[in-house]
MDAnalysis code that builds the backbone (N, CA, C; Angstrom):
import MDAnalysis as mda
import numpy as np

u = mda.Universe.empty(351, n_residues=117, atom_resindex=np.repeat(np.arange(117), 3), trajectory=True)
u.add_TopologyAttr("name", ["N", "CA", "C"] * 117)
u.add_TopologyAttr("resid", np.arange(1, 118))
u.add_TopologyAttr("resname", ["UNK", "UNK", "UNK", "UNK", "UNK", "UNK", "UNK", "UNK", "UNK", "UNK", "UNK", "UNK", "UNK", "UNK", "UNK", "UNK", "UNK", "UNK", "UNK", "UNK", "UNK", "UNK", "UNK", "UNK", "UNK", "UNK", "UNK", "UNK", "UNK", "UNK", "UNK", "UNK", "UNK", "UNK", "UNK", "UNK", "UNK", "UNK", "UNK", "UNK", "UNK", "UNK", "UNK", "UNK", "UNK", "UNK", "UNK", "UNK", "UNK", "UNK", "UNK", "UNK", "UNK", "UNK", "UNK", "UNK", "UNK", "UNK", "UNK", "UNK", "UNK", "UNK", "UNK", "UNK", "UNK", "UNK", "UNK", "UNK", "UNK", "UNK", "UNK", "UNK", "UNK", "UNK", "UNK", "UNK", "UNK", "UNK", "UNK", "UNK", "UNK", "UNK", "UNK", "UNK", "UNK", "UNK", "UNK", "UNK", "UNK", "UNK", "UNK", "UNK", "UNK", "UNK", "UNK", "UNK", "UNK", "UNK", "UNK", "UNK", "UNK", "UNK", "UNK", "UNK", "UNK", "UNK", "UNK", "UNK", "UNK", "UNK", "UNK", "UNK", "UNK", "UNK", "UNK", "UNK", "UNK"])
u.atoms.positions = np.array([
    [-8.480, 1.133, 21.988],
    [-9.680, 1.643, 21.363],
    [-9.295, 2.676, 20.311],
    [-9.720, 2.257, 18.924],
    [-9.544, 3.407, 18.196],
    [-9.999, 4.768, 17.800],
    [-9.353, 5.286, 17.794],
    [-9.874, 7.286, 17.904],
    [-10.026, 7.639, 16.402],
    [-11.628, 7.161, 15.907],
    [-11.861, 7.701, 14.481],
    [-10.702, 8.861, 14.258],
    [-9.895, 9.182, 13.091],
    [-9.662, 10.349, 12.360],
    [-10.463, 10.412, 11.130],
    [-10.500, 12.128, 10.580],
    [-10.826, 11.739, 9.352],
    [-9.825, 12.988, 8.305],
    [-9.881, 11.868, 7.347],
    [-8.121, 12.774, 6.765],
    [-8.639, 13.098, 5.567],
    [-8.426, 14.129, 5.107],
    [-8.556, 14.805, 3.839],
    [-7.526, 15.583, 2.629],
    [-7.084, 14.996, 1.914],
    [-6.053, 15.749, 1.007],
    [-5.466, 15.091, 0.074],
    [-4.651, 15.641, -0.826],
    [-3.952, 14.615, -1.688],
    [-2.482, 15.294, -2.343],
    [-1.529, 14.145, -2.500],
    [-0.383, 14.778, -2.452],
    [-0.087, 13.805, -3.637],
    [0.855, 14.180, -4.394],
    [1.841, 13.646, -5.609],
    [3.181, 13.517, -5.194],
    [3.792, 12.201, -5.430],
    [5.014, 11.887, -5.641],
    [5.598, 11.897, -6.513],
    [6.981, 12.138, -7.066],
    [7.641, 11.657, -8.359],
    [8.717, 10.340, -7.876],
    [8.335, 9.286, -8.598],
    [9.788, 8.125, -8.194],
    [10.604, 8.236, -8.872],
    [11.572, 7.855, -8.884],
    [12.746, 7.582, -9.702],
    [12.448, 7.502, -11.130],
    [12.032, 6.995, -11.782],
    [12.005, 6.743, -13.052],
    [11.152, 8.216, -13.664],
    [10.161, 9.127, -12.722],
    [9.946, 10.444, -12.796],
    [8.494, 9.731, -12.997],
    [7.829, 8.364, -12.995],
    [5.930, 8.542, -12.798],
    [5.567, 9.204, -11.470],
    [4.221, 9.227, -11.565],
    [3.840, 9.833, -10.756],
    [2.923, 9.320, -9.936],
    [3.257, 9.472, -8.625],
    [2.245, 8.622, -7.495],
    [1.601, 9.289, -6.737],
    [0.192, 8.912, -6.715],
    [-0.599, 9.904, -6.336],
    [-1.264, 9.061, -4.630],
    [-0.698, 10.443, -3.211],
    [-1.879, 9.916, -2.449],
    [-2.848, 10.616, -2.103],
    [-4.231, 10.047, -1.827],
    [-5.269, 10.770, -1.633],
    [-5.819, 10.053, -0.366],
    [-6.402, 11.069, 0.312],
    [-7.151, 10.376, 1.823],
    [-8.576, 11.072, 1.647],
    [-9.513, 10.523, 2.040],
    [-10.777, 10.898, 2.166],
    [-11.318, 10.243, 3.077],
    [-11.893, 11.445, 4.241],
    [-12.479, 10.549, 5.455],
    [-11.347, 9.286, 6.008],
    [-12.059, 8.138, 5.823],
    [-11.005, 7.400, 6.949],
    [-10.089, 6.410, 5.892],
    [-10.533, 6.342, 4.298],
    [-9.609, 6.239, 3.076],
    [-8.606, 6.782, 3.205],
    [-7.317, 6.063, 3.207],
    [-5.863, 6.677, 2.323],
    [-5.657, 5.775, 1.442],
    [-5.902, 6.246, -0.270],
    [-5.560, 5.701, -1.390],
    [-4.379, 6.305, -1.685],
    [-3.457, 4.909, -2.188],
    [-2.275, 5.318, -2.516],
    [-2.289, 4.731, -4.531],
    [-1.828, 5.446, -5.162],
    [-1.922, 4.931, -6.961],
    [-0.618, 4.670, -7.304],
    [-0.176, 3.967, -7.720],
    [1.122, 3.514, -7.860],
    [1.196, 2.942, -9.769],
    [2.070, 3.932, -10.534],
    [1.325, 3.658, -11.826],
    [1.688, 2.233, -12.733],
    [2.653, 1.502, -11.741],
    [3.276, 0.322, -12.309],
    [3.875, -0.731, -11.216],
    [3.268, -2.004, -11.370],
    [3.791, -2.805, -10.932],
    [6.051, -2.340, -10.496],
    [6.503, -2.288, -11.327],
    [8.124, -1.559, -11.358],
    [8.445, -0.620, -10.632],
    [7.121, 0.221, -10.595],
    [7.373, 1.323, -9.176],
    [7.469, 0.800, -8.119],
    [5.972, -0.107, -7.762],
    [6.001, -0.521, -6.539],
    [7.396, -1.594, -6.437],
    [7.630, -2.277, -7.059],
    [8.296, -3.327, -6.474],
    [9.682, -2.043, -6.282],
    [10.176, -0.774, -6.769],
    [11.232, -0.096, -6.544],
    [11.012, 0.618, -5.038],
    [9.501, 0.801, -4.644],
    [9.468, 1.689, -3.453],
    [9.700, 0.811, -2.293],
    [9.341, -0.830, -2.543],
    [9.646, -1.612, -1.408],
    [10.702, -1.958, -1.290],
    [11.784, -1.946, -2.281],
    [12.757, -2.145, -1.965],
    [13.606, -1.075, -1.319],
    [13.324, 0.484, -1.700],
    [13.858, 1.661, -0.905],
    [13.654, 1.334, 0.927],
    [12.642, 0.972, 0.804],
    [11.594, 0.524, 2.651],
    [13.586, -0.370, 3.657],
    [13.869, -1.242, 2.808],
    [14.761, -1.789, 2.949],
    [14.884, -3.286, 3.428],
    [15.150, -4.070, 4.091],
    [15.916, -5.319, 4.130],
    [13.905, -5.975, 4.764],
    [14.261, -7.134, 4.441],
    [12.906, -7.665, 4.703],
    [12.129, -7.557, 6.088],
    [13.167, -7.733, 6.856],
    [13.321, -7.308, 8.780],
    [12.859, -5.472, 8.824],
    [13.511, -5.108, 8.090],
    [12.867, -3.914, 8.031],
    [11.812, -3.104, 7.763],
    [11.193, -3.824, 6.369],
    [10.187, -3.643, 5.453],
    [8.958, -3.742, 6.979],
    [9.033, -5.496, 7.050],
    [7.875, -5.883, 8.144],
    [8.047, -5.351, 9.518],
    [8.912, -4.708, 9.812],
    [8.812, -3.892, 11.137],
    [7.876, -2.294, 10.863],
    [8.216, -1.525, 9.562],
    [7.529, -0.565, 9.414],
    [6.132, -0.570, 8.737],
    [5.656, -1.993, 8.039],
    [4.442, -2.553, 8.030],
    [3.371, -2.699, 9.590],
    [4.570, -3.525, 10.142],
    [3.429, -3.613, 11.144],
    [3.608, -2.372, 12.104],
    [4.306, -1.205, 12.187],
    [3.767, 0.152, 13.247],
    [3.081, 0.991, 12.430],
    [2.741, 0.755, 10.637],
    [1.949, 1.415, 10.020],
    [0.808, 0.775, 10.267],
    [0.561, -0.391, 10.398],
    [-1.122, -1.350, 11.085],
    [-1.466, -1.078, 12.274],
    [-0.243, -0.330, 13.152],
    [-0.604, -0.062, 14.445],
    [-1.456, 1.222, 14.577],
    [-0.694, 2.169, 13.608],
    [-0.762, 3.663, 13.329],
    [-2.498, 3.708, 13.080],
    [-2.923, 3.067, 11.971],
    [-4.084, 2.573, 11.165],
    [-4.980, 2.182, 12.129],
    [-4.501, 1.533, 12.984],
    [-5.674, 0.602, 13.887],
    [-5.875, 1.846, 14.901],
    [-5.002, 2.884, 15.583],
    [-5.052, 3.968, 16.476],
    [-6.046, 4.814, 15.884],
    [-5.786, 5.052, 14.695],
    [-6.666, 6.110, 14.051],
    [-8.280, 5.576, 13.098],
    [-7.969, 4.588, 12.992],
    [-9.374, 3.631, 12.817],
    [-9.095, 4.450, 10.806],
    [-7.937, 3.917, 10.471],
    [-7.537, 4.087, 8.982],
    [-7.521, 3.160, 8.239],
    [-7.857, 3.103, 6.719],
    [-7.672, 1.774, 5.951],
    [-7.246, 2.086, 4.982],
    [-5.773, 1.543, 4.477],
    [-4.734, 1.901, 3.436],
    [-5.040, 1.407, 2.158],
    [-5.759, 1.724, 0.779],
    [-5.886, 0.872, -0.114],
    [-4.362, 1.335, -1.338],
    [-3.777, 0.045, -1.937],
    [-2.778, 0.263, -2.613],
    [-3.545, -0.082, -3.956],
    [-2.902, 0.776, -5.112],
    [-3.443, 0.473, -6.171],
    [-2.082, 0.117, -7.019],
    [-2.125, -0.114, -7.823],
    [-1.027, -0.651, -8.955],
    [-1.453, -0.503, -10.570],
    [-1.623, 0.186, -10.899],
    [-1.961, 0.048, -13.117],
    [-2.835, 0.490, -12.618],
    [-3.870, 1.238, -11.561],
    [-5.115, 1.067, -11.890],
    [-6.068, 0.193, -10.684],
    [-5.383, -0.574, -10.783],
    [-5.990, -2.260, -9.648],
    [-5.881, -2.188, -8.052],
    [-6.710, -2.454, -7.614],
    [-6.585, -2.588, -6.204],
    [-5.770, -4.071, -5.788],
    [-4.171, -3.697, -5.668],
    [-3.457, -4.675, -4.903],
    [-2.751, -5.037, -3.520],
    [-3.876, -4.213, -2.769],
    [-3.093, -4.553, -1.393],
    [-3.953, -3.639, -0.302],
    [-4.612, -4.160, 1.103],
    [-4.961, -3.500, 1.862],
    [-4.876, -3.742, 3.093],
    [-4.739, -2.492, 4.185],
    [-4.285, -2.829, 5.492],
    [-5.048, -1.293, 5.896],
    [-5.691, -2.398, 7.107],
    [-6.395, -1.750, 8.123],
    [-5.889, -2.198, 9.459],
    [-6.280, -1.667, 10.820],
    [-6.062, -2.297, 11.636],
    [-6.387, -3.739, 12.101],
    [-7.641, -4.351, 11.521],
    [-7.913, -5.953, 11.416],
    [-7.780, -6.570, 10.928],
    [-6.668, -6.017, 9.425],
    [-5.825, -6.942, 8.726],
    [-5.037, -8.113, 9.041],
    [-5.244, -8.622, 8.693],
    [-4.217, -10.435, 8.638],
    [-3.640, -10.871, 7.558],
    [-2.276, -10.461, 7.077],
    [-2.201, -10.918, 6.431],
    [-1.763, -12.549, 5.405],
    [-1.586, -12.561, 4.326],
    [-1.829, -13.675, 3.761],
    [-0.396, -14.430, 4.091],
    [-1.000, -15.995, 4.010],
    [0.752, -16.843, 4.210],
    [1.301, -16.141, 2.779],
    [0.935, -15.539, 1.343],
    [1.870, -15.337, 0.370],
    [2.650, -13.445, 0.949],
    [1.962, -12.952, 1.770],
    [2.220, -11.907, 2.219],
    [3.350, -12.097, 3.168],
    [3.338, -12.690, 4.071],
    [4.094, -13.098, 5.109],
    [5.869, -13.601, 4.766],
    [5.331, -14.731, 3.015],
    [6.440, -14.804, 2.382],
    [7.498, -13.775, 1.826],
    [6.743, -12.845, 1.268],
    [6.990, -11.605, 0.240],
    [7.624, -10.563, 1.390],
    [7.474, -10.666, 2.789],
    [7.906, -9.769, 3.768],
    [6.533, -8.762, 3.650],
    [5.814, -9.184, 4.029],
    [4.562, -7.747, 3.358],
    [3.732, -7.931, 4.587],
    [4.007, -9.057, 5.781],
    [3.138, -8.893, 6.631],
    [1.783, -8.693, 6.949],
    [1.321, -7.597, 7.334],
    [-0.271, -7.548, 7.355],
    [-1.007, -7.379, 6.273],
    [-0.494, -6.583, 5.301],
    [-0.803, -6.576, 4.364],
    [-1.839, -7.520, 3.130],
    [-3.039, -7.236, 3.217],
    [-3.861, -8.196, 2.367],
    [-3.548, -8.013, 0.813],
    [-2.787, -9.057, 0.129],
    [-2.619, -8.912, -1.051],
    [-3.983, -9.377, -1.766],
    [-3.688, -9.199, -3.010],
    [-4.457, -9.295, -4.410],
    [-3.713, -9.910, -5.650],
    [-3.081, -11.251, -5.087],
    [-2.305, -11.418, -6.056],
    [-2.843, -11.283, -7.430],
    [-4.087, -11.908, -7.759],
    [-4.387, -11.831, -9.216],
    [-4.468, -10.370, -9.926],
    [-4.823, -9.403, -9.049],
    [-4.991, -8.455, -10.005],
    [-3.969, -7.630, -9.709],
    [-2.917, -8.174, -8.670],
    [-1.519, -7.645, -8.965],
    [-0.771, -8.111, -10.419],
    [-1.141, -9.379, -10.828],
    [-0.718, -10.162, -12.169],
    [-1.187, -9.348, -13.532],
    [-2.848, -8.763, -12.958],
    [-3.148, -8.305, -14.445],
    [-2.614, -7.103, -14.673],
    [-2.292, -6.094, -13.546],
    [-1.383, -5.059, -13.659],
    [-0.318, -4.792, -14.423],
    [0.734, -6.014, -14.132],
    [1.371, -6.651, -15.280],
    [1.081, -6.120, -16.882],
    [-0.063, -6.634, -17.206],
    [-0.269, -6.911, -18.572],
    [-1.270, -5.177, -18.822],
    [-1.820, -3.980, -17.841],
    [-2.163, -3.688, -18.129],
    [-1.465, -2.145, -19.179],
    [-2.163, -2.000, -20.363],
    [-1.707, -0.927, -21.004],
    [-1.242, 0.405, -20.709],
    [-0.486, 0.929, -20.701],
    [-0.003, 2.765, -19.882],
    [-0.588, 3.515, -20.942],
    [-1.493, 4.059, -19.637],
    [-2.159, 5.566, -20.545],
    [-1.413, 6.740, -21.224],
])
């Protein structure tokens, strides 16, 4: 049974290349902003080997489902990826090592093409 939390705050990252990633939680929201497709694909690869990646995916769905949390990932701007505790994720998720994770492939694509502010 999950034990509502409700989380409030927001913190900045710098990655490697020095953008800046912003997370914010509100109530039972944790938005994460990720300013480029290149980031993200650099932070999943830090996560490490695919066995790895989907082992700390799924005790972060566990974490989520305990606390009755829902993770939205953004990319350029775009909402590309979400996990809650009743997430399932997609057979292209499952491929990618991304597990529960509900992708967005298309507007992970337009991310791609979108302009930097």
């Amino acid at each position: 049974m999950a034990v509502p939390l409700e989380v409030d705050g927001q913190v900045s990252l710098l990655a490697d290349d020095g953008s800046e990633i912003l997370l914010q939680a509100n109530g039972s929201l944790i938005r994460v902003q990720i300013p480029s497709p290149w980031v993200w694909r650099g932070l999943l690869r830090q996560v490490g080997p695919r066995d790895v990646r989907e082992r700390r995916l799924a005790q972060l769905q566990k974490g989520a489902a305990a606390a009755d949390l829902e993770v939205q990932i953004t990319v350029a701007g775009r909402l590309v990826a979400e996990l809650a505790g009743r997430s399932q994720g997609s057979v292209l998720a499952r491929l990618l090592g991304l597990g529960p994770l509900k992708l967005h492939p298309l507007t992970l694509l337009r991310s791609l093409f979108k302009k930097s502010q």
